[in-house]
C-alpha positions in Angstrom: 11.9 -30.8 -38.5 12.4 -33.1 -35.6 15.1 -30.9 -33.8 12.5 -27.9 -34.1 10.1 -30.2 -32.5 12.4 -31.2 -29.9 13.3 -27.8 -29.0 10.0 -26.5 -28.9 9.7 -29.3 -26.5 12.5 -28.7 -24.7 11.8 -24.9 -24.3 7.7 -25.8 -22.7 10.0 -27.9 -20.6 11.9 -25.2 -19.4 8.9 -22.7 -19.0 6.9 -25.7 -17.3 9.7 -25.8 -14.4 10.2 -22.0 -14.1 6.5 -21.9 -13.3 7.1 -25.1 -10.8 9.7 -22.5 -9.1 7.8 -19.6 -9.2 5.3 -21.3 -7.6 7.4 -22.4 -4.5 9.3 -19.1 -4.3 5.6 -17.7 -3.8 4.7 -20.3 -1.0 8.1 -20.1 0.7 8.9 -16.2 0.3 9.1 -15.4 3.4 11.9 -17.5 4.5 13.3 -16.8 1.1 13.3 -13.1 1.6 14.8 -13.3 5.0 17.5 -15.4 3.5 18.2 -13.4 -0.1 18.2 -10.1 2.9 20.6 -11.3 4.4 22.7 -12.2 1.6 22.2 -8.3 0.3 23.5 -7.3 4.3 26.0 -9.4 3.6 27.8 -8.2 0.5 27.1 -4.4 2.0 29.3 -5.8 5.6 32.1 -7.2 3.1 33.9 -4.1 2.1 33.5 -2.7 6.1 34.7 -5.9 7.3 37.4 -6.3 4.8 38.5 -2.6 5.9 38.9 -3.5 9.2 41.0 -6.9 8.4 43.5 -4.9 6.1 43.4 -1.2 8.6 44.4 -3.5 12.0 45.3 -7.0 10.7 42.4 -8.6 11.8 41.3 -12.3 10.9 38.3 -13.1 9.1 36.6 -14.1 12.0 37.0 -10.3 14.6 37.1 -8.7 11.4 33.5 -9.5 10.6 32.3 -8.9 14.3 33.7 -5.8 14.2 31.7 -4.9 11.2 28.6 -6.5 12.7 29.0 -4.6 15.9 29.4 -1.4 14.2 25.8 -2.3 11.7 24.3 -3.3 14.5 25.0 0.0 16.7 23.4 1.7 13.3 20.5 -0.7 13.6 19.7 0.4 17.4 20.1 3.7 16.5 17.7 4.0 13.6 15.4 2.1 15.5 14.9 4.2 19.1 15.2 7.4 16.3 12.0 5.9 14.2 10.4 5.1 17.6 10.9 8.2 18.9 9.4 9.9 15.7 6.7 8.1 15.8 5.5 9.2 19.3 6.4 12.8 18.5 3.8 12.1 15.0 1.1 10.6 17.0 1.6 13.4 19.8 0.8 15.9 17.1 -1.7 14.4 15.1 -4.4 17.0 16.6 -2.4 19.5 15.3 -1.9 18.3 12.0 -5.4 17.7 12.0 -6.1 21.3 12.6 -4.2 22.7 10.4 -5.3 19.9 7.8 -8.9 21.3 8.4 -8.9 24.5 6.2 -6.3 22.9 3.3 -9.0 20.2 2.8 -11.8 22.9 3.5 -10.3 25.1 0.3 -9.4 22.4 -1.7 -13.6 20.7 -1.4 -14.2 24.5 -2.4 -12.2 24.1 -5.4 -13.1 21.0 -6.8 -16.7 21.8 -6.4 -16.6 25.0 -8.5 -15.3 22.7 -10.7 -17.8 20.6 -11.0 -16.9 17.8 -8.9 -18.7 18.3 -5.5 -17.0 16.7 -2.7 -17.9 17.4 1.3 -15.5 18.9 3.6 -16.6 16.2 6.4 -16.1 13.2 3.6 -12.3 14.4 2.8 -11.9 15.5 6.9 -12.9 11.6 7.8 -11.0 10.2 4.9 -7.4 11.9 5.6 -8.2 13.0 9.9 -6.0 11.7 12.3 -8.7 9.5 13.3 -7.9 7.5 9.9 -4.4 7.6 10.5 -4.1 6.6 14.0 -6.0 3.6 12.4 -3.5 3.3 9.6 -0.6 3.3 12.1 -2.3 0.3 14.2 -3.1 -2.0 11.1 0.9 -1.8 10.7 1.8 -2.2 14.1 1.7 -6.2 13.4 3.7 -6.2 10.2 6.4 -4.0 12.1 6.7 -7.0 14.8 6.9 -9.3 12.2 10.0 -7.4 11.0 11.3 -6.7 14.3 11.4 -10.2 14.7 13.2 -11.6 11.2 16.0 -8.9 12.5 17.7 -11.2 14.6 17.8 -13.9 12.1 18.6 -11.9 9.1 21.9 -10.3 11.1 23.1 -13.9 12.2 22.3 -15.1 8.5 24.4 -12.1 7.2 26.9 -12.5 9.5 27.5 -16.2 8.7 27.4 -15.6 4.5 30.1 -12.4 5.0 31.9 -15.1 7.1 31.7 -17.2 4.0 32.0 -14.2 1.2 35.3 -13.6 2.9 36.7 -17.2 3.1 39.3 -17.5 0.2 38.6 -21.4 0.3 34.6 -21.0 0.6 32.8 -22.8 -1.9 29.8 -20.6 -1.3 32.0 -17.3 -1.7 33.2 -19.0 -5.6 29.8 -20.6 -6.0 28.1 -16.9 -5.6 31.3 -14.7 -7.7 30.2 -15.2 -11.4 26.2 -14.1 -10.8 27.0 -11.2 -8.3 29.5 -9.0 -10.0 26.6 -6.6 -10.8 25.0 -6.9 -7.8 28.2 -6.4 -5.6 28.5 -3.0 -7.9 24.6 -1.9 -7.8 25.2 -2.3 -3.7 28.6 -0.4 -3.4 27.4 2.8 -6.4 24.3 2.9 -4.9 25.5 3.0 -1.1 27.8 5.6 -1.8 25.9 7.9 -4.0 22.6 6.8 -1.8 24.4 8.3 1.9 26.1 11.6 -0.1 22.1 12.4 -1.3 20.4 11.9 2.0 23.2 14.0 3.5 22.5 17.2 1.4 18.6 16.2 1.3 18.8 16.4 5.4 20.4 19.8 4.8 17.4 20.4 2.7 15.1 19.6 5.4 17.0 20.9 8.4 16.8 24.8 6.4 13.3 24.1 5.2 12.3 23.5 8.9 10.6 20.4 7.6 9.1 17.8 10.8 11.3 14.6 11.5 14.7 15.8 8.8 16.7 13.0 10.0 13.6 10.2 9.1 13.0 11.2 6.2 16.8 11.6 5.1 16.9 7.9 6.2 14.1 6.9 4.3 15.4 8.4 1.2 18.6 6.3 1.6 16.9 2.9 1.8 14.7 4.1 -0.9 17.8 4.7 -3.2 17.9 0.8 -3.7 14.9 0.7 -6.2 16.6 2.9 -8.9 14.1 5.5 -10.6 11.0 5.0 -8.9 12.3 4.8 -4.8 12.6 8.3 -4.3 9.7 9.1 -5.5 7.9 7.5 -2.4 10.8 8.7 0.0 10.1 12.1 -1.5 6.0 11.9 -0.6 5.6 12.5 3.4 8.3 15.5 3.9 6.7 17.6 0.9 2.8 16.9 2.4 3.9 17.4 5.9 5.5 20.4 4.5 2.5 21.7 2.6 0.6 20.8 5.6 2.3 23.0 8.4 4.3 25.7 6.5 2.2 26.2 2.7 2.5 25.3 -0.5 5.4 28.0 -1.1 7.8 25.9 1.2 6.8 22.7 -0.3 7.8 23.4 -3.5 11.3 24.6 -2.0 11.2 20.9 -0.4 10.0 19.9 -3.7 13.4 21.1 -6.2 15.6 21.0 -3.4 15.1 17.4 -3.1 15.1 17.2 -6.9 18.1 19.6 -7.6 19.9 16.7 -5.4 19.1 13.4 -7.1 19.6 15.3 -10.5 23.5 16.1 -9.1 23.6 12.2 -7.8 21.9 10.8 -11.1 24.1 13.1 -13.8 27.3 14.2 -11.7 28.1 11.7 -9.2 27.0 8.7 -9.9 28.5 8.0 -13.4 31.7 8.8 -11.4 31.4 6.0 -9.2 30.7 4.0 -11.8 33.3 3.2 -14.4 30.9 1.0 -16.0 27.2 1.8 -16.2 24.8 -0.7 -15.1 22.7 -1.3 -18.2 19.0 -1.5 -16.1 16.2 0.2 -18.3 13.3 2.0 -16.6 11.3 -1.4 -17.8 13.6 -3.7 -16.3 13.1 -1.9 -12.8 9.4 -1.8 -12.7 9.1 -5.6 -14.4 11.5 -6.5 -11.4 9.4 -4.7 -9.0 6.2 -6.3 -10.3 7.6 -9.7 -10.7 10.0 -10.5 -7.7 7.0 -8.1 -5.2 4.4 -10.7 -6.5 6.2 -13.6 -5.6 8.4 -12.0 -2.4 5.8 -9.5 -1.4 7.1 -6.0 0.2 10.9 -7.5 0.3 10.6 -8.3 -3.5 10.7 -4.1 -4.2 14.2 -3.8 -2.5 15.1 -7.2 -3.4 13.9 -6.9 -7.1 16.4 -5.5 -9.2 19.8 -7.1 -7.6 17.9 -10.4 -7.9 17.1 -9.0 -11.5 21.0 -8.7 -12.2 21.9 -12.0 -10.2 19.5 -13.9 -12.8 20.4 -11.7 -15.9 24.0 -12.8 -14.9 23.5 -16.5 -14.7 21.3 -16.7 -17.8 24.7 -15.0 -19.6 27.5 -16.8 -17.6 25.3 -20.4 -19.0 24.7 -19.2 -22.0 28.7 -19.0 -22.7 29.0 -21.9 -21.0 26.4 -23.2 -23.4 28.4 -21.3 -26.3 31.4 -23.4 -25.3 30.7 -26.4 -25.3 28.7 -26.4 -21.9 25.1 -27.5 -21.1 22.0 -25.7 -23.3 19.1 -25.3 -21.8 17.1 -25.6 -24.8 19.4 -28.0 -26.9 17.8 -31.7 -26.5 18.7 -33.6 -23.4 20.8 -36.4 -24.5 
């Protein structure tokens, strides 16, 4: 009866400080998300740097500025490309408006024979291009934000490859035992992620859909929250579709898009993996809820690797534990 009593006590202990930590991952997440991004850019630059070290004998040190160069010249590029296709939206948002006109026109027709009356002027100021150029301004702040972490976040990724790499780093053996997973979530999901947003580009490009190469892009980054990403990535091409070329085309967009992750998902991916990453549908969207509430936005991309980091250490202490290592809930002596 006591030990019960001390190992209830014990595990209120234990819950007590994970709310303590919870509580200053919430008030410190930004800092914390720039650094846990960085980390993630960092064990994507490992295998790149490491190819260059063993393709031309490089050190550690050219070997990861050579990488960096190389992800930084992506990063430019992405960036004057999402610039640029953000003008070219905003230069045809009258047209998109006109053309939004009639679809919204039909559809207030349709609901209202239905019995649920709605104006066409309510829906018109709701979704015009009015709305959205409002939409696109109340961003326009949280982009700078970002533009601005972007510096730190390279020279913090750039500094833990540096370390990742460093047979002798105590921060490289520190990280190994909790980021087996995650090293293996980054390089499947990579890999299958660019081969999808290649064929969904082709998708776009024959489908005549606006900004292909966007879109493609965002599908890759969306890749990284498993089940649920694409789902968002796969949005804005199919209304923009349905919006200048019909419903017809949209659907094309629609299983053309889906024809592809089904081939990644069932074909591809269990080939890149030798062993399957046992994440459940529920352990994504708990990640997503949990690690967005106390990360915000950063906690959706950063949610289920930090899911597997933690799943990892809880098991690697838990053997510990098993061998004669420290319990957690076992009274402190």
């Amino acid at each position: 009866m006591p030990t019960e009593r001390l190992s209830t006590t014990r595990l209120l202990q234990v819950a007590a400080y994970a709310v303590i930590v919870a509580w200053g991952i919430h008030a410190a997440g930004h800092i914390i998300s720039v650094v846990l991004i960085a980390l993630l850019l960092a064990y994507i630059y490992v295998p790149l740097a490491h190819w260059f070290m063993r393709r031309f004998h490089l050190g550690v040190g050219t070997g990861v500025l050579c990488a960096a160069l190389l992800i930084t010249a992506g990063h430019i590029i992405f960036t004057v490309g999402a610039v640029h296709s953000a003008i070219h939206f905003g230069q045809n948002l009258p047209n998109y408006e006109a053309r939004l006109i009639p679809l919204l026109a039909s559809l207030a027709e349709f609901l209202t024979r239905h019995g649920y009356p709605v104006t066409e002027m309510s829906m018109k100021g709701f979704l015009g291009s009015q709305r959205t150029a409002e939409l696109l301004r109340s961003l326009v702040p949280a982009g700078l934000v970002l533009l601005s972490d972007r510096i730190l976040i390279t020279v913090l990724a750039i500094l833990f490859t540096a370390e990742l790499l460093n047979a002798e780093s105590r921060v490289g053996h520190s990280l190994a035992p909790y980021s087996r997973d995650v090293r293996r979530f980054i390089a499947v999901t990579a890999q299958s992620g660019a081969i999808n947003s290649l064929g969904n580009l082709i998708v776009y490009v024959v489908l005549g859909v606006d900004f292909p190469v966007l879109w493609s892009i965002v599908y890759f980054f969306s890749t990284f929250i498993p089940n649920v990403g694409f789902l968002f990535a796969l949005t804005p091409p199919i209304l923009l579709t349905l919006l200048m070329h019909g419903w017809r085309k949209a659907i094309l967009v629609f299983f053309g898009v889906m024809i592809m992750e089904l081939v990644t998902d069932y074909v591809l991916r269990p080939r890149l993996l030798q062993r399957r990453l046992q994440v459940s549908f529920f352990e994504v969207v708990a990640s997503l809820v949990f690690w967005g509430s106390l990360l915000g936005p950063a906690g959706a991309v950063l949610g289920v690797p930090l899911t597997l980091a933690v799943r990892n250490f809880v098991t690697h202490r838990a053997d510990a534990g098993g061998h004669g290592g420290p319990n957690w809930l076992s009274p402190s002596t």
